[in-house]
N, C-alpha and C positions, 0 to 999 in steps of 0.2 A: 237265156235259153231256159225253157222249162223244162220240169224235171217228166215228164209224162210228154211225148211224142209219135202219133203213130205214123208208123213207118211200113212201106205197102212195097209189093212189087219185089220180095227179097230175094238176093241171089249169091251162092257162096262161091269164095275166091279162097281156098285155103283155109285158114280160123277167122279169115274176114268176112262179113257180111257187107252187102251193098243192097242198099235199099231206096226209094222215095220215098219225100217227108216233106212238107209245108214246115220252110220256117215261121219267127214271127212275125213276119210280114207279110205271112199269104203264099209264097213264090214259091213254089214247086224247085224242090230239091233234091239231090244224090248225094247219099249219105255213107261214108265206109267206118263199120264200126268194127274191133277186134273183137272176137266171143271168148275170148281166157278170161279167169273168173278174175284177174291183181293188173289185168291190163290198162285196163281205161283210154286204153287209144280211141278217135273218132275223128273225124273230118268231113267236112261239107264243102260238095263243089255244084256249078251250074251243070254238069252233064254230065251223063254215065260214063264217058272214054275217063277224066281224069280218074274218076272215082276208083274205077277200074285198075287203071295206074298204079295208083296208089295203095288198094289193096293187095295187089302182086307185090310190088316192093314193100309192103311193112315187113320187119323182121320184129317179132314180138321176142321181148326180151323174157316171159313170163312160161316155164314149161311144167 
């Protein structure tokens, strides 16, 4: 995964972001990353509903 990504379309779920991202492969993707600065949570799915999911349920361990 590279380190530089742009990510479009952003939408907040709490301290979550969900956004669209081209992996490396090209394929249009939804992206849920945490914005706490020690978090480093992130996760990539094929559609907004999981993404979505997922960021409702993260419980960021980092306050």
């Amino acid at each position: 995964m590279s380190l530089y990504r742009m990510i479009r379309d952003l939408r907040r779920v709490g301290q979550v972001t969900v956004g669209t991202a081209h992996n490396g492969r090209g394929e249009m993707k939804y992206v849920a990353a945490c914005a706490a600065a020690d978090c480093g949570w992130s996760a990539e799915y094929d559609s907004f509903t999981p993404a979505e999911v997922a960021a409702r349920g993260h419980r960021c361990r980092v306050r």
